[in-house]
C-alpha positions as CSV (number, residue, x, y, z in Angstrom):
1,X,0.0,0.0,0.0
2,X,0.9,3.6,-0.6
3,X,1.9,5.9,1.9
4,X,-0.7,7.8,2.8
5,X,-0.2,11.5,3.5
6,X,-2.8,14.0,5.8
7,X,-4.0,17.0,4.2
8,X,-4.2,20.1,6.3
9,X,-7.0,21.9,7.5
10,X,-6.6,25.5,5.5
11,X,-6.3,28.4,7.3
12,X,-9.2,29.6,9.5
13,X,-10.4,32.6,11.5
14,X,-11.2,29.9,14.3
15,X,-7.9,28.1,14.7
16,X,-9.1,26.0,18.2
17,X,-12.5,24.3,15.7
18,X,-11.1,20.2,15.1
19,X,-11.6,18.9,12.0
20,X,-11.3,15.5,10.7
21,X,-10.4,14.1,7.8
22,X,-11.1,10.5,6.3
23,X,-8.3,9.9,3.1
24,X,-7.8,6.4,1.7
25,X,-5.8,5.2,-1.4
26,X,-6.7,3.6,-4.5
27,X,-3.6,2.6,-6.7
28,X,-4.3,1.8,-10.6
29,X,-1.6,-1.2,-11.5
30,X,-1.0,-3.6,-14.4
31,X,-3.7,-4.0,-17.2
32,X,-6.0,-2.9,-15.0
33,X,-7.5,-1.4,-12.0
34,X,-5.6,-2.9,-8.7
35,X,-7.5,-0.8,-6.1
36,X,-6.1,-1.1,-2.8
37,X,-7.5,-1.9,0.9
38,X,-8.7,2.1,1.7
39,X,-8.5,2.2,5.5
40,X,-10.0,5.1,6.8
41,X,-8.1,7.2,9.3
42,X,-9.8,8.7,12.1
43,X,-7.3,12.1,12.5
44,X,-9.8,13.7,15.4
45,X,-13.0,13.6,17.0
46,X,-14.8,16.4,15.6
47,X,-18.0,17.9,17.3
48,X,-21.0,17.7,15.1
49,X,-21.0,21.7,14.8
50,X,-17.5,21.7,13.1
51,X,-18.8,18.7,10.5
52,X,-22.1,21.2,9.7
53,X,-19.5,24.6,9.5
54,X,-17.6,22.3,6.7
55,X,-14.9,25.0,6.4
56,X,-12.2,24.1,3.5
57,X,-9.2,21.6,3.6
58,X,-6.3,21.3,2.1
59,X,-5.0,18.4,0.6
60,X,-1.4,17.8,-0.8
61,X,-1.5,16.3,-3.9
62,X,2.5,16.2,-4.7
63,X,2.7,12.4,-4.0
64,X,-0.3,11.8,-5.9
65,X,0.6,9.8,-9.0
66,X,-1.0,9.0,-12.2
67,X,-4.0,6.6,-12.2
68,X,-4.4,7.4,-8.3
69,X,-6.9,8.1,-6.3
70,X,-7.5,9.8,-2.3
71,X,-10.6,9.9,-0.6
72,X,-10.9,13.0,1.9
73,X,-14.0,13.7,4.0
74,X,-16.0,17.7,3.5
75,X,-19.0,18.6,4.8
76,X,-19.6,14.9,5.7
77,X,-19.2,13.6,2.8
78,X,-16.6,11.6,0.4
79,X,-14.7,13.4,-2.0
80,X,-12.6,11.5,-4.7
81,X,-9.5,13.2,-5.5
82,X,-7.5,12.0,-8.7
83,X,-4.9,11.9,-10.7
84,X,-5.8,11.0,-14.1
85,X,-3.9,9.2,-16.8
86,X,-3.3,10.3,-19.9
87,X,-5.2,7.2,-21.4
88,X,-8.6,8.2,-19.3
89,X,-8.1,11.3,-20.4
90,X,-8.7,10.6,-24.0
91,X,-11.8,8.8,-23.3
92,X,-13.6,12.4,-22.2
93,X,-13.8,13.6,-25.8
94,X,-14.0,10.3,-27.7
95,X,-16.8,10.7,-29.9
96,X,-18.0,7.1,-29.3
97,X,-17.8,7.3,-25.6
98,X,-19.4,10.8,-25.4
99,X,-22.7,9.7,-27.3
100,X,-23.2,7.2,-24.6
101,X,-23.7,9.7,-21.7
102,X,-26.6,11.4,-19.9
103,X,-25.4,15.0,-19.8
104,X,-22.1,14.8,-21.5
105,X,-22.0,19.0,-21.6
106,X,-22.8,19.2,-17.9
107,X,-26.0,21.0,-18.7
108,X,-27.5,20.0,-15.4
109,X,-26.3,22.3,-12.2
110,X,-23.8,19.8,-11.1
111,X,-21.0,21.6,-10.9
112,X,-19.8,25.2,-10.3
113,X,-19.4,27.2,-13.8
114,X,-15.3,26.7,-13.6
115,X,-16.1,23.1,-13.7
116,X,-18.6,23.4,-16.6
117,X,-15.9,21.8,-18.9
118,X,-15.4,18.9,-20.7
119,X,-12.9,17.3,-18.0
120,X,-15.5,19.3,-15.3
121,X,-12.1,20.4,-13.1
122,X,-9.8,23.0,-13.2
123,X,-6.7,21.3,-14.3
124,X,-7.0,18.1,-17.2
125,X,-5.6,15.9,-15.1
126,X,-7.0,16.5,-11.7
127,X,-10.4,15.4,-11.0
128,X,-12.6,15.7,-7.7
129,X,-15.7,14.9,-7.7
130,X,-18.3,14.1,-4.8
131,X,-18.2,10.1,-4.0
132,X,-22.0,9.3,-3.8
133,X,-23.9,8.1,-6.3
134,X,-26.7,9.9,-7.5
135,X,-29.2,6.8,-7.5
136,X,-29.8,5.7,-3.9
137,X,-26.3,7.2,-2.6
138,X,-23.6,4.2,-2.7
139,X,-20.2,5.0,-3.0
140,X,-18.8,4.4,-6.8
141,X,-15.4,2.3,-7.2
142,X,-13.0,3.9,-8.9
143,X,-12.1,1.8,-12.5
144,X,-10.1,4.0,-14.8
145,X,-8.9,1.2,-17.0
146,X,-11.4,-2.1,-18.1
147,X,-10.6,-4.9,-17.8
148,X,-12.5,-8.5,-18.1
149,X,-13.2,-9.0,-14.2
150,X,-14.9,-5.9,-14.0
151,X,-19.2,-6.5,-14.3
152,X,-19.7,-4.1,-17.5
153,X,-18.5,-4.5,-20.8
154,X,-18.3,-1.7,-23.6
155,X,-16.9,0.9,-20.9
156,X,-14.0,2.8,-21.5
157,X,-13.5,2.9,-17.4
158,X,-14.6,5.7,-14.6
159,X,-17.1,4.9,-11.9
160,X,-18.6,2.2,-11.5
161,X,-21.6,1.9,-8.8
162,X,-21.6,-1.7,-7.4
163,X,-24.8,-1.1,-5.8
164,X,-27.2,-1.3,-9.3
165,X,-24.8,-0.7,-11.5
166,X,-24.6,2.8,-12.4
167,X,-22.0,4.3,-14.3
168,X,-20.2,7.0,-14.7
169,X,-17.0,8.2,-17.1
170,X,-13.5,9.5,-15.5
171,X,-15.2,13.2,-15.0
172,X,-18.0,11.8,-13.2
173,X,-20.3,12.1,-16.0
174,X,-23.4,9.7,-16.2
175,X,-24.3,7.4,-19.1
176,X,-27.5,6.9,-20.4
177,X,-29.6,3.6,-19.4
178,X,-28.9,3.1,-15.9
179,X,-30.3,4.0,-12.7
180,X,-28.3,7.4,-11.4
181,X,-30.3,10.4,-13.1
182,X,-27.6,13.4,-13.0
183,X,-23.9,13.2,-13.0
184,X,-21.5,13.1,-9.8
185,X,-21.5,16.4,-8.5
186,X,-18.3,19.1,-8.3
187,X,-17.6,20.4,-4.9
188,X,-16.1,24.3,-4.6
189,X,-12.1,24.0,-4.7
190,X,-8.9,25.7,-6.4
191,X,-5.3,24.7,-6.3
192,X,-3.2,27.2,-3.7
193,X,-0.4,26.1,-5.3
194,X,0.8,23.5,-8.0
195,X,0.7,20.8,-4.9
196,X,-2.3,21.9,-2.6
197,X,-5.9,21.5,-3.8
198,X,-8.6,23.5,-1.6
199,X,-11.5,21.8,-1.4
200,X,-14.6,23.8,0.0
201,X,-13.5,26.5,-1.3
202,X,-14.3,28.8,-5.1
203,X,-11.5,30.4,-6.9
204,X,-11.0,34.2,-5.9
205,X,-13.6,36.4,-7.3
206,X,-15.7,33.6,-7.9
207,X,-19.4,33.3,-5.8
208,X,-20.7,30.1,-6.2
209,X,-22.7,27.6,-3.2
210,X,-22.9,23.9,-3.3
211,X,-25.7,23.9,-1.8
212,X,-27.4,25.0,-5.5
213,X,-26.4,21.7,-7.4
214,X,-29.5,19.6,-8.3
215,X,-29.1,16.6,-6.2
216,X,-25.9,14.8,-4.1
């Protein structure tokens, strides 16, 4: 297993508020996807009014390699922070792959308008998306590459929803024909630098609330 690095809380006009944050590791391997065990890491015991405040973290993303995946906890809930390869990469604009999806422009308020994009991030190769499903709420496994083990065939690889089978591509977007109505949704964040990623957080100059996406 990877080492597994703790983001930091961001700054805050509260500094004695506890936080916690959940991260876990998924590492891509081989011909296919070779996810990890993701133990969950308690860092504090938060009260239940600094879980409802859900003021930004930081995450460190230097050690973060291609075809990974970390799972940090905001505002209660997963977010899936990755790395993506150059192959999954290709697979957001592939004509063949793009026809197949619900919403493949992100017409739906999913996302904040810097996300509204056809890799729905800031930067290409980072993605972070929230980690529920938008069925009945499961937690998607991350599958970048296929592979013949895994339950679906004709997918180029992205989320896969064990739970009833929904999927999704590598931004998150759904495809058309199975249970989850709306793609995964985009939380607030920007990059402080090139190796920490704010999540909870808009770009400066930007006004944008979660809390207006269509359903999480």
């Amino acid at each position: 297993m990877s080492d597994i690095t703790l983001p930091k809380p961001a700054a805050s006009p509260e500094p004695n508020r506890r936080d916690v944050i959940y991260i876990a590791t998924g590492v891509v391997g081989g011909v296919g996807a070779v996810l990890a065990a993701w133990p969950f890491v308690d860092q504090m015991n938060p009260d239940a009014q600094t879980l409802a405040a859900g003021r930004p973290i930081d995450v460190d993303i230097s050690q973060l390699a291609p075809g990974q995946q970390i799972t940090v906890v905001w505002r209660d809930r997963p977010i899936l922070v990755t790395r993506r390869t150059p192959q999954l990469l290709k697979t957001f604009q592939a004509p063949a792959d793009v026809q197949r999806l619900s919403d493949p422009n992100s017409d739906v308020n999913q996302q904040p308008p810097y996300a509204k994009n056809w890799h729905r991030s800031i930067k290409e190769d980072i993605g972070v998306l929230v980690g529920i499903c938008t069925h009945l709420g499961c937690i998607p496994d991350f599958l970048p590459k296929p592979n013949p083990s895994q339950p679906v065939a004709n997918w180029p690889g992205g989320y896969f929803c064990p739970c009833h089978g929904s999927k999704y591509d590598g931004t998150g977007r759904v495809y058309s024909g199975v249970p989850a109505p709306y793609n995964l949704p985009v939380p607030p964040h920007h990059f402080v630098n090139d190796t920490t990623l704010r999540i909870g957080e808009n770009p400066p100059n930007v006004a944008w609330e979660f809390a207006s996406v269509v359903q999480v």
